[in-house]
C-alpha positions in Angstrom: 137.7 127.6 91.4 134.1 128.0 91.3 131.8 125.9 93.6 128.6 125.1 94.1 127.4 125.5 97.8 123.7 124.1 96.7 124.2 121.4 95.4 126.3 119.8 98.4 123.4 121.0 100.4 120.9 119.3 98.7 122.9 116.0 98.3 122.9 116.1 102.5 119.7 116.5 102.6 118.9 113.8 100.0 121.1 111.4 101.8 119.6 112.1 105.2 116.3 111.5 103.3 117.4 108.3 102.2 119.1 107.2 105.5 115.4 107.7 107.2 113.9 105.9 104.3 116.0 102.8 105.0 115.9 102.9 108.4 112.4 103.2 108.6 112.3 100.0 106.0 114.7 98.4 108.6 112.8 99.1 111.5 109.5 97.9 110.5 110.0 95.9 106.9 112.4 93.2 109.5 109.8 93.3 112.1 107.5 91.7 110.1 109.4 88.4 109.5 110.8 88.5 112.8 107.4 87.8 114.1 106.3 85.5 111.9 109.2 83.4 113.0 108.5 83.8 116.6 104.9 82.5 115.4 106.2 79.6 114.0 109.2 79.1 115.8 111.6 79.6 113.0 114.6 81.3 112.6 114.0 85.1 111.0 116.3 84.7 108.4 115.2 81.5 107.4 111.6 83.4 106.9 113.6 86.4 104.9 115.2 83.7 102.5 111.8 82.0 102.1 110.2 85.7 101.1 113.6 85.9 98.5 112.8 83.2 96.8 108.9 82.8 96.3 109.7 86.4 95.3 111.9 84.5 92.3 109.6 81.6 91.9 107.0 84.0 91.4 108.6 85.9 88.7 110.1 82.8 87.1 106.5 81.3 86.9 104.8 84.4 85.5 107.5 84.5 82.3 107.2 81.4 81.6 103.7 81.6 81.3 103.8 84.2 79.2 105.9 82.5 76.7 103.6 79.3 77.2 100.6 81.5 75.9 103.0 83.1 73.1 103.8 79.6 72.0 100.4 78.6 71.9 98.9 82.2 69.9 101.6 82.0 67.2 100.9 78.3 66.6 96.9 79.0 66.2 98.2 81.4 63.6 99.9 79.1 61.3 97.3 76.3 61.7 94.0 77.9 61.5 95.0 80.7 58.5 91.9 81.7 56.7 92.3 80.7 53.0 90.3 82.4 50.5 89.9 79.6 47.8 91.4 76.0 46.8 94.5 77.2 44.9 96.2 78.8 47.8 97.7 75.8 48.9 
């Protein structure tokens, strides 16, 4: 059977890349809201589920803001339509 000696070479090397990657994130990423609960004298996790869901909020508010503004375009349309004489009512 024919192998391919490369490409399990490369996927070790991709998943130690990876593995640095995410411990790196770990490292310092966690750090972060670790001390601004020491700051305030919260719990970190509380701070990390705070991050989550502005995160959401954020997104959430940003859609629907878009659609608000779609609404609003699409009804200027219909109202203000230029009409070129009397009889195209």
């Amino acid at each position: 059977m024919y192998e391919m000696p490369d490409r399990t070479r490369i996927d070790k090397t991709m998943k130690t890349l990876i593995y640095k990657i995410r411990t790196f994130f770990e490292k310092h990423g966690f750090y972060v809201s670790s001390r601004l609960a020491d700051k305030l004298g919260m719990k970190a996790k509380s701070v990390r589920l705070f991050f989550i869901y502005i995160s959401f909020a954020t997104f959430g508010f940003g859609f629907g803001l878009y659609l608000t503004i779609a609404f609003w375009l699409k009804l200027k349309d219909l109202v203000y339509t230029k009409r070129t004489s009397v009889f195209d009512l």
